[in-house]
N, C-alpha and C positions, 0 to 999 in steps of 0.2 A: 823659832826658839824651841828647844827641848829642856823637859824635865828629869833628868836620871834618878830615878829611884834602886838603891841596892836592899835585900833582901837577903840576911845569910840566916841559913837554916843549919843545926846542926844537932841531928836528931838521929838516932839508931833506930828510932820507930820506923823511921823510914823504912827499912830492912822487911823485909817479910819473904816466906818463902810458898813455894807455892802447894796447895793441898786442899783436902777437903772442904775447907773453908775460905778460897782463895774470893769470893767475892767478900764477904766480912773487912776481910782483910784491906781488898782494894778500897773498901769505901770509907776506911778506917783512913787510909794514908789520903784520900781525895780529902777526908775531912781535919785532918791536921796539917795539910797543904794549905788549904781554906782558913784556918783556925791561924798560921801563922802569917796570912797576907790581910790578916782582916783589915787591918787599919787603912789597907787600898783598896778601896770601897770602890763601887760603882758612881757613889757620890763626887768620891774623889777625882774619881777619872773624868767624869764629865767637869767637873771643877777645872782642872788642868788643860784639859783640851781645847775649852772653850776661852780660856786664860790665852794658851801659848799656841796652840794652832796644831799643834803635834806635843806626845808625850812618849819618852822612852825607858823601856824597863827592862831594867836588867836585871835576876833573882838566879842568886845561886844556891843549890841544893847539896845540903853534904852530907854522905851516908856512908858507912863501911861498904856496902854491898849496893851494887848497883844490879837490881832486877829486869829482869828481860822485859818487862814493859811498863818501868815506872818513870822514863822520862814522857812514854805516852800519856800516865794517867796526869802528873805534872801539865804537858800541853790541854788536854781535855778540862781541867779543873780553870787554868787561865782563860782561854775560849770561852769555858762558860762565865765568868768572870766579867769577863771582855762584851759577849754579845749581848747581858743582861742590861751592860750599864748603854749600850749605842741601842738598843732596841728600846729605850725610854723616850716617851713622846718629846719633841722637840730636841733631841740629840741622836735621829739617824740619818745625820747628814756627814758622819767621820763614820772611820772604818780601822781595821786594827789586824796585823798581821804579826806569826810570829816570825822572824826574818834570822833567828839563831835556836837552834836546839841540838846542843851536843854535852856526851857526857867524857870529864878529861878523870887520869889519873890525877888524885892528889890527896898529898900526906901530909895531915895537920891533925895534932890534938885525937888523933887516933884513927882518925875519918878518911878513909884510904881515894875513896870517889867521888866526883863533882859534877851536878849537873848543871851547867850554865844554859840558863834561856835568857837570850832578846825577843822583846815585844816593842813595837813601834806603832802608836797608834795617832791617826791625825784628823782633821776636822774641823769644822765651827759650827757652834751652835743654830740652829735653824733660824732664820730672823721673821 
């Protein structure tokens, strides 16, 4: 059994360009990534996985401007996400992949681009 959780962001912070300050920047949007998944905790996840056996996540990202590498930092911020809550004692016996990362044109509410990621993570808790 899977869990689907959706996730819509819909944020121009996302946007950034690149410059002198371009690390600021990245760790600005890594932390308002972070800031709008909080409620899917690490807690959470081992909660769910150990519930249902596998857990699937699907989080869409919507920004004017899709930058040359912010569906990477998006995957990076999930990973670490991901590997914080399966590297807790008694729950690294599941594992977690990202199995979709693409970004589509789309026009809503002024937000022209769309990051769609699947995450499928599965498991049982260690007995």
């Amino acid at each position: 059994m899977s869990v689907v959780l959706d996730v819509v962001i819909e944020d121009s912070k996302l946007c950034y360009t690149w410059g002198t300050e371009e690390d600021k920047k990245r760790n600005r949007i890594r932390g308002l990534i972070a800031s709008k998944i909080k409620g899917f905790s690490k807690e959470y996840i081992k909660q769910m996985v150990s519930k249902y056996n596998s857990l699937e996540v699907k989080l869409y990202f919507y920004c004017k401007h899709l930058e040359q590498d912010l569906d990477n930092l998006v995957k990076l911020t999930l990973d670490a996400l991901f590997y914080s809550a399966r590297n807790e004692p008694g729950y690294n016996n599941w594992e977690h992949k990202i199995v979709s990362l693409e970004a589509k044109k789309f026009e809503a509410k002024g937000f022209k681009e769309k990051i769609e990621i699947k995450v499928i993570a599965w498991g049982k808790e260690n007995s």
